[in-house]
C-alpha positions as CSV (number, residue, x, y, z in Angstrom):
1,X,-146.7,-70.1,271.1
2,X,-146.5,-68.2,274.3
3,X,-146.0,-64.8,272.5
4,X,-149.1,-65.4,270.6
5,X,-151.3,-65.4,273.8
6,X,-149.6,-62.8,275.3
7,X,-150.5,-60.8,271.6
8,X,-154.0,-61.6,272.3
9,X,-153.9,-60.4,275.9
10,X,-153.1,-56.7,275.3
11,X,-154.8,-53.8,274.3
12,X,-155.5,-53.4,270.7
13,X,-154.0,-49.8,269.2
14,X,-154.8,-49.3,265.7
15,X,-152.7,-46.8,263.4
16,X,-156.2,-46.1,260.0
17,X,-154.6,-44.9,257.0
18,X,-157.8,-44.2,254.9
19,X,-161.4,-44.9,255.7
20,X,-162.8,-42.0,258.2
21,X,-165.2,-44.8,258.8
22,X,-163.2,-47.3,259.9
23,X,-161.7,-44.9,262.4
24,X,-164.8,-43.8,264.0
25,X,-165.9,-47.1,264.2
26,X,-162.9,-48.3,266.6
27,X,-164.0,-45.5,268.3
28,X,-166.9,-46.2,269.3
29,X,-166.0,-49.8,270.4
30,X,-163.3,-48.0,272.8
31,X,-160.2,-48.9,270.8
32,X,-157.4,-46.8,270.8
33,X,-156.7,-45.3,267.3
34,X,-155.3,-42.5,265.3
35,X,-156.1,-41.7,261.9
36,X,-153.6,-40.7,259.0
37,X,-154.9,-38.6,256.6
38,X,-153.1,-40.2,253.5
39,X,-154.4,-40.3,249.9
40,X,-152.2,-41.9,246.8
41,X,-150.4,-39.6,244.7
42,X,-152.6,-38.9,241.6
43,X,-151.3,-40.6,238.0
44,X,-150.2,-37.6,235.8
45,X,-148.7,-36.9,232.9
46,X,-144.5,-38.2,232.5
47,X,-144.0,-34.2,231.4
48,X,-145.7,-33.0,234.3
49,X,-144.4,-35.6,237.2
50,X,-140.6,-34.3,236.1
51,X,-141.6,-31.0,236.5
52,X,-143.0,-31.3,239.8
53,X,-140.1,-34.1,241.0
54,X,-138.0,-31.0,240.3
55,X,-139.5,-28.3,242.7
56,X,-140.9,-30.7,245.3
């Protein structure tokens, strides 16, 4: 239980992977964060995904 109140105890440091928003938001409330610009591969066609899985 003890490691639980120390968790509470220190600074929060947030790592956003997505919402620009979210970021900014922490930001403004003083909390240290860094954004991730990360986005989910798009779906695309089986042909095209071997293709590409070949160069990349």
């Amino acid at each position: 239980m003890a490691k639980g109140r120390n968790l509470l105890n220190t600074e929060l440091q947030v790592i956003n992977i997505g919402l620009d928003l979210f970021y900014h938001s922490l930001l403004t409330q003083n909390v240290t964060a860094v954004q991730v610009d990360w986005k989910p591969r798009p779906k695309l066609d089986p042909k095209l995904e071997l293709i590409l899985s070949k160069i990349l």
